[in-house]
C-alpha positions, -999 to +999 in steps of 0.1 A: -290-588-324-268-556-326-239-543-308-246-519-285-220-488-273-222-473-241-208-437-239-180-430-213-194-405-190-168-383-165-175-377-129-199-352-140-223-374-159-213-356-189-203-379-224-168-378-228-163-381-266-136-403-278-117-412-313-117-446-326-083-460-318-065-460-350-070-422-354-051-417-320-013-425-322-021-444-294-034-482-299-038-512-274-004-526-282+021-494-284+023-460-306+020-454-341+042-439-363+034-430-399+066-441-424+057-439-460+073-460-487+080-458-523+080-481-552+085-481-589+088-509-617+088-506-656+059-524-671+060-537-705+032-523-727+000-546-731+013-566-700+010-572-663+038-567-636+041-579-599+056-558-571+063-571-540+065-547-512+077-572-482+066-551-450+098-542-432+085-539-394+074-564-367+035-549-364+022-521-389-011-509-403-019-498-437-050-476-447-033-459-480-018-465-514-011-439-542+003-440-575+020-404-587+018-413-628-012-435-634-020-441-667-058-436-683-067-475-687-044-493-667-058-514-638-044-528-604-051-549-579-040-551-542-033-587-522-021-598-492-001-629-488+016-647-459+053-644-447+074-667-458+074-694-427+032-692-432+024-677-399-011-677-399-021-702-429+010-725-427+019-723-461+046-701-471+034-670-490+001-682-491-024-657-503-050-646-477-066-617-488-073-594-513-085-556-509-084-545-546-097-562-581-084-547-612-092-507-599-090-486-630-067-460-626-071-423-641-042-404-660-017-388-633-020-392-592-043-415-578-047-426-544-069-450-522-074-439-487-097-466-462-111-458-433-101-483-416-070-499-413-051-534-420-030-556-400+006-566-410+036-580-398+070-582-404+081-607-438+037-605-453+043-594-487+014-569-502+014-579-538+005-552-568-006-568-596-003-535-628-024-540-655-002-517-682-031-514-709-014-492-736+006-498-767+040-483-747+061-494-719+060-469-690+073-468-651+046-471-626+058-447-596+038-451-560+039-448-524+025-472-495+022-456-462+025-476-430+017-471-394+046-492-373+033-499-341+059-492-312 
């Protein structure tokens, strides 16, 4: 069993071609708007940090990540956990997913671009976990970009 998509046709009978809804500024529930966000944290050498970038609007989308001074080595990983009243598992700050497992990061900018997008809302918390994997203390420096819906 496989799903099936039926093409839009206009008066004419001709296909009218159409963009998948997150690439529109347009969704179901309102308009996007694109606010980027940056972060930054001095990591210890040979140790791990936590940020916690708590997302600061009511419904938003994420699709991108970037780090502007990577270092050759280090290691990250990306998780998602619940707000702090446990909307959706009812347990405050309870972990329910993970989209990245110790990605080993190159020297200078890297970033991570899906193609498709995930859900937040207001209070989730998106948890990087840096891996600093050299013998010298150094300040991570990135950027999250969200897409507030409106």
């Amino acid at each position: 069993m496989g799903i099936h998509v039926i093409p839009k046709k206009d008066a004419s009978g001709e296909i009218v071609s159409h963009q998948a809804p997150f690439k529109s500024k347009a969704v179901g529930s309102g308009k996007l708007f694109r606010r980027k966000h940056g972060f930054n944290k001095l990591v210890a050498a040979n140790s791990t940090e936590e940020i916690d970038l708590i997302v600061p609007y009511n419904i938003c989308k994420i699709n991108q990540v970037e780090f502007t001074n990577a270092v050759d080595g280090d290691t990250v990983s990306f998780k998602v956990h619940d707000t702090s009243t446990g909307l959706f598992s009812t347990v405050p700050r309870y972990m329910l997913n993970q989209f990245g497992f110790d990605v080993e990061l190159p020297n200078g900018f890297y970033t991570d671009k899906s193609d498709y997008d995930a859900d937040l809302v207001l209070d989730m918390i998106i948890k990087i976990v840096y891996t600093n994997n050299s013998n010298a203390p150094h300040t991570i420096r990135g950027n999250i970009t969200y897409h507030e819906v409106k």
